[in-house]
N, C-alpha and C positions, 0 to 999 in steps of 0.2 A: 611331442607328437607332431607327423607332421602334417600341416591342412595342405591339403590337394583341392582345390574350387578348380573347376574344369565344365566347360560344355563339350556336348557329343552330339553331332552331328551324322546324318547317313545317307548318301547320295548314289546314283545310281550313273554309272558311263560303260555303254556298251551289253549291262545286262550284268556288269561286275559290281559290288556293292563299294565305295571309297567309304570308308571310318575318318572322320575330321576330332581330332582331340585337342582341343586347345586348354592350357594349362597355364595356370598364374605361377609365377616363378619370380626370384628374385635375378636380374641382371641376367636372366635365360641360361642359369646353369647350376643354380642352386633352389631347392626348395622352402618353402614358406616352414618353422618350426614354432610352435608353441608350448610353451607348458600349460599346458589344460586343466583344471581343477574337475573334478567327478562332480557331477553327471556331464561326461567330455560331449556329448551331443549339443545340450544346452551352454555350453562355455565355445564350443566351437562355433554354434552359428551366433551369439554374443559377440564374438571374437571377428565374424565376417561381418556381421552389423557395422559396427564401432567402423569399420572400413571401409563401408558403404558396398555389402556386396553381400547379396542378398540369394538365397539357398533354399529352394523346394524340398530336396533328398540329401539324407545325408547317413552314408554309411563309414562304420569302421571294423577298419582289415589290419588287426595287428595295430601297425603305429601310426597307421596310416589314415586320415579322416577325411576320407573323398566327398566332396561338396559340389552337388550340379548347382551352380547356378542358373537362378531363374533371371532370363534374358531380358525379360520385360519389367522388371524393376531396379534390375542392375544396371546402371550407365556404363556400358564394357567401353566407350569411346571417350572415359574419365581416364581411361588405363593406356601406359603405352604399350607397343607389340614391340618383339622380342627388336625386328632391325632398326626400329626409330631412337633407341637409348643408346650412352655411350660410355655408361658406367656400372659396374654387376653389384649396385646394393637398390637401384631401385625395381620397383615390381611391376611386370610386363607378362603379357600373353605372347605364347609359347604353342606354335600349332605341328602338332605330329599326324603321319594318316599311314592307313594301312587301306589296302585294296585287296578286295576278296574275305573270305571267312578265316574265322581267327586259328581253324584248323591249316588254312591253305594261304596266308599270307604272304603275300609278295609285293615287292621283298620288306621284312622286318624293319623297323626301326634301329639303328644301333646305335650308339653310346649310352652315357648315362648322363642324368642329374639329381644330386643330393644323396648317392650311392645308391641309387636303384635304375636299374635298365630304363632305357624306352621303354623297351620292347615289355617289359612290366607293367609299368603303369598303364599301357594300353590295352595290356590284359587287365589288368582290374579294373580299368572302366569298361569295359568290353561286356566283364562276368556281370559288373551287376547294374550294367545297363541293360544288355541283349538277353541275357541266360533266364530263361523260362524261372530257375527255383534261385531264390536270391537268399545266399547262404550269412550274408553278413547285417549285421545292425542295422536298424530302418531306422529314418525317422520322414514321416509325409509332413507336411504341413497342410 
């Protein structure tokens, strides 16, 4: 499976909404994968524990285990960001953004990491961060 821990961010320039998606990544081009034992909600936030990264919401979409990190107990400045490393096996923050609504985005995200779009993964945090009916696995803390 693979854990996605990300913050979402929503700022406003001009009266246009900016989306800030920052994503934990390995070497900023491959994603974090786990084999998860059932019940994956409780082995996935175990799993960000153990690593010191600590998750309010956690939904799962398919293989996918999206994890908001909660900012205030996670030391995100333990972490490197994507331009400070010089090697793709260690794990860094990774920031994508889209401006405007996810109907009218301009302009998209493009490439990929760990065989899924940008432009994906910011749709799925998007859906079940913004979208009024949150169609995938909860868990609150």
């Amino acid at each position: 499976m693979i854990l996605l821990p990300y913050v979402h961010t929503i700022t406003s320039v001009n009266q246009i909404p900016v989306h800030s998606y920052t994503i934990l990544t390995i070497g900023g081009k491959a994603l974090w994968t786990e084999e998860l034992n059932v019940p994956y909600i409780e082995a996935a936030e175990q799993t960000l524990i153990d690593n010191e990264l600590y998750t309010d919401v956690i939904h799962i979409l398919n293989h996918v285990c999206l994890c908001r990190i909660d900012t205030e107990k996670t030391q995100m400045t333990d972490f490197y960001k994507w331009n400070e490393i010089t090697d793709d096996d260690t794990f860094c923050w990774r920031t994508l953004y889209t401006f405007g609504e996810k109907q009218n985005w301009l302009p998209h995200p493009t490439g990929t990491i760990g065989g899924i779009s940008y432009q994906s993964i910011c749709n799925m945090i998007y859906d079940v961060v913004c979208s009024q009916s949150k169609p995938y696995s909860l868990y609150i803390k």
